[in-house]
C-alpha positions, 0 to 999 in steps of 0.5 A, spaced: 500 500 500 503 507 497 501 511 503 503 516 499 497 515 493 493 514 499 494 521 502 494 525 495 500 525 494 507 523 489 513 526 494 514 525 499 516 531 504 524 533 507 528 531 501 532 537 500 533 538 508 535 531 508 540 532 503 543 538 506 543 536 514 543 528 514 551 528 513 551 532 520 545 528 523 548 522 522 555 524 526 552 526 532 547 520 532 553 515 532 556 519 536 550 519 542 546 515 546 539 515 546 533 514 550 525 514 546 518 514 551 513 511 549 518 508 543 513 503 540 508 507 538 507 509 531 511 516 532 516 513 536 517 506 532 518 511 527 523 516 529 526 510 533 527 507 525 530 513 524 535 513 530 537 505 529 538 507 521 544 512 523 548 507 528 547 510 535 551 508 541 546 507 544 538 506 543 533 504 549 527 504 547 521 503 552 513 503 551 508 501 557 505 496 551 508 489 551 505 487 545 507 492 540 514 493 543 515 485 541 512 487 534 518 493 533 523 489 535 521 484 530 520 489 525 526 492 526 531 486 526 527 484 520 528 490 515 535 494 518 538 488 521 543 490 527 547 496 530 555 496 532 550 499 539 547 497 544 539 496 542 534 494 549 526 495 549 524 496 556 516 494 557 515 499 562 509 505 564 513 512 565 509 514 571 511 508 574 516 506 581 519 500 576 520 506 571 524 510 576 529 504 578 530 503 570 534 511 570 536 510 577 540 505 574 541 508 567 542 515 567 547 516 561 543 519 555 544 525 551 538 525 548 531 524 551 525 523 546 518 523 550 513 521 544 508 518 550 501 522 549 493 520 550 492 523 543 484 522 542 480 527 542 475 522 545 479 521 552 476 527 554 468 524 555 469 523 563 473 525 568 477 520 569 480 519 563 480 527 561 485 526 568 489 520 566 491 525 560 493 530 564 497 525 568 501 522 561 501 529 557 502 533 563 504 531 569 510 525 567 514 530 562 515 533 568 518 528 572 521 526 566 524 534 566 527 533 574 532 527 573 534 530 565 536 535 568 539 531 574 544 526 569 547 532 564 541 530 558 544 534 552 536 535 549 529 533 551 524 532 546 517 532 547 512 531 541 506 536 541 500 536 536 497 541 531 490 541 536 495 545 541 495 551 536 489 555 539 486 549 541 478 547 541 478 541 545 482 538 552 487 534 548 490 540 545 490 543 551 493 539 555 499 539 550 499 547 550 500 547 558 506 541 556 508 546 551 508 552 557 511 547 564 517 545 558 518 553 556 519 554 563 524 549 564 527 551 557 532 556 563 536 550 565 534 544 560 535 545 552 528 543 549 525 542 543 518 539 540 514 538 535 507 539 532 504 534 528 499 533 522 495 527 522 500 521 521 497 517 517 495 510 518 498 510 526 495 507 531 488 508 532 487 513 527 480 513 523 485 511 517 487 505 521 480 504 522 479 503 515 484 497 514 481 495 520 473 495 518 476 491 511 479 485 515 473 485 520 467 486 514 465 491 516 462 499 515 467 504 514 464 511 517 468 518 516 466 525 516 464 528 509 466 535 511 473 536 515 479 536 511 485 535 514 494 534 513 497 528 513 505 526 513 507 519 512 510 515 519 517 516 516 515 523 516 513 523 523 520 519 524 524 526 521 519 531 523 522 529 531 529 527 529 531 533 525 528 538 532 531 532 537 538 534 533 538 540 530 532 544 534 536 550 538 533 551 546 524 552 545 524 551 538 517 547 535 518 543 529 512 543 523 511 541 516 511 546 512 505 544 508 500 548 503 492 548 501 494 542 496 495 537 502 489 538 504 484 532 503 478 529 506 478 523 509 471 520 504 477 522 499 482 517 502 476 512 504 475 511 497 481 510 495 483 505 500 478 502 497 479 503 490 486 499 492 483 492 495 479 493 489 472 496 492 467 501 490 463 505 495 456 504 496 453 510 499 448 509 505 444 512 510 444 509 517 449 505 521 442 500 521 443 499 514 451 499 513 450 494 518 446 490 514 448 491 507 455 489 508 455 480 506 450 483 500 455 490 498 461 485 499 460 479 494 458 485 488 465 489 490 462 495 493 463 497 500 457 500 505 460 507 506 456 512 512 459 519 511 456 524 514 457 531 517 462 532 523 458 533 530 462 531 536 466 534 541 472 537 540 473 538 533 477 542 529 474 545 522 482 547 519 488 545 522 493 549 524 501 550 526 501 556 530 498 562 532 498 569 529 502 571 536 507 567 535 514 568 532 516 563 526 522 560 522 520 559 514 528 561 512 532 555 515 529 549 512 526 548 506 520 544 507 521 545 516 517 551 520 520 553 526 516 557 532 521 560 535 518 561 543 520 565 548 521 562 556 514 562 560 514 566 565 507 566 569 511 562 573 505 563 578 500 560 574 504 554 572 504 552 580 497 553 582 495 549 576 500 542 579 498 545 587 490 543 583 491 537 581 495 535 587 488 537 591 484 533 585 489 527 587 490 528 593 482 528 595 480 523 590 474 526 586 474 532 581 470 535 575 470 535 568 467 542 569 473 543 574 479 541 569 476 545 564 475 551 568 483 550 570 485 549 563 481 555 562 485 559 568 492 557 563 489 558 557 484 564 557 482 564 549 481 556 550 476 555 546 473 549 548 467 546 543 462 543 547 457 539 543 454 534 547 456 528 543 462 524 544 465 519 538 464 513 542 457 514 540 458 513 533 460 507 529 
């Protein structure tokens, strides 16, 4: 499957900049050891390609999920082969005690890439896992940040999204509150970061959906009326290493990408379709998809539901930055750079973790009172209440 065709595209993004930097990338990745959080998801086995492919000195990898650590090694073994380094994964949870004895006891890193997110827009329906994404794209960044900066880390890298751009739903928010404590800690830890379009096919994306409502045999559903930008995840890969190893203190990586890469997701649908050999059949109602399935398939046409977008949280457009913020169009061809400055609403960084604290501590809290403190970060937070919530779609 080209996932370039698939996306609407014919080239893929990055060449001229890795023409000119790869020699000096190359060079300082054999020459570093490298620690990858949240390593076997589709960024993190991407960019861990990308580290693995340069012959690092040193790459540990590790990922709260067994199962998709055991398939990236194996994938890894298969197509690249070995390394002159050292190369472990490590099934562990970030915010764990066992965590914490693992860089007691392993604390000579250059680089640390922290790639672990709660990255649906649909975590944010309750309060319970609105506050566990608290917890994952907040709250461990920062004990990452205390023993980084304790063992001489040359850089942290952390992932951020598109959606933290002026942000309408609480995932956006989240990684725009990251993006602040990281800015802060920026005074005595080199940082940088990237925002991300969709990556195309990852793990749990509505494109990954279609290959597997293909291999079930059942209804594909999209939006028919948002468009949005994709990369590859090999350009996810590049997007993280070019900002790991070249990114100056608080810059924000983004692909530089037009009006023309934008495509609806029905676009897509149709010809992912196409290539297994399908038509789309236009239905009305998730009863009759449901039902039309056997019958569509044995005429090579596949039950398609698309309809307006309704949910929460949903973007109209995507963006990158904000009008307020300073970027780099100069330095890479097909690379923008936010270049930010430290936060210095220290207060408000604090009373935010005294909150939450408070939350933990007492062991109840609200939507409306995450919400409310998201809003005390971020005033212009724009949060999109609409009632209806995709785990009620098909």
């Amino acid at each position: 499957m080209n996932i370039l065709q698939l996306i609407g595209r014919e080239e893929p993004l990055f060449r001229q900049d890795l023409e000119q930097y790869d020699n000096l990338i190359r060079q300082r990745v054999e020459s570093s050891s490298f620690l990858v959080l949240g390593g076997a998801g589709s960024i993190g086995q991407a960019v861990t390609k990308e580290i693995f492919k340069r012959n690092p000195k040193k790459l540990y990898i590790v990922d709260i999920s067994e199962n998709n650590l055991v398939e990236m090694m194996r994938d890894i073994r298969s197509s690249l082969g070995y390394i002159e380094g050292e190369f472990k994964s490590f099934a562990l949870d970030i915010g764990s005690w066992q965590f914490d004895a693992f860089v007691s006891e392993n604390t000579d890193f250059d680089y640390v890439l922290n790639l672990t997110a709660l990255k649906h827009v649909r975590s944010e329906k309750d309060q319970f896992t609105l506050m566990r994404m608290v917890e994952t794209n907040i709250l461990n960044t920062l004990k990452n940040i205390v023993w980084a900066k304790k063992n001489g880390v040359r850089k942290y890298f952390a992932v951020s999204t598109d959606k933290a751009a002026n942000p309408v739903n609480m995932m956006g928010a989240t990684k725009r509150i990251m993006e602040l404590f990281l800015m802060q800690e920026s005074e005595n830890i080199p940082i940088s970061m990237a925002r991300f379009a969709n990556v195309a096919f990852s793990d749990g994306s509505l494109l990954h959906s279609f290959k597997q409502r293909l291999v079930k045999r059942q209804p594909i559903v999209a939006p028919n009326d948002v468009k949005r930008y994709f990369v590859t995840p090999e350009e996810s890969g590049l997007i993280c290493l070019f900002s790991t190893i070249l990114g100056e203190n608080r810059d924000v990586f983004f692909p530089v990408l037009n009006d023309e890469h934008l495509i609806t997701f029905t676009d897509i649908a149709s010809r992912f379709l196409a290539h297994n050999g399908f038509e789309i059949a236009l239905v009305d109602s998730e009863d009759e998809a449901r039902c039309s399935i056997d019958t569509l398939i044995h005429t090579g046409k596949w039950p398609c539901l698309f309809t307006p977008s309704n949910t929460t949280g949903e973007k109209s457009f995507e963006e990158f930055y904000t009008a307020s913020e300073q970027i780099d169009f100069e330095t890479y061809s097909e690379f923008g750079i936010i270049k930010s400055e430290p936060y210095i609403e220290k207060e408000k960084l604090s009373h935010f973790l005294e909150v939450v604290s408070a939350f933990k501590a007492d062991g109840k809290w609200s939507k409306k009172e995450l919400l409310d403190l998201f809003r005390y970060l971020l005033p212009h937070f724009d949060h999109d209440e609409r009632g209806k919530y995709l785990d009620s779609k098909m």
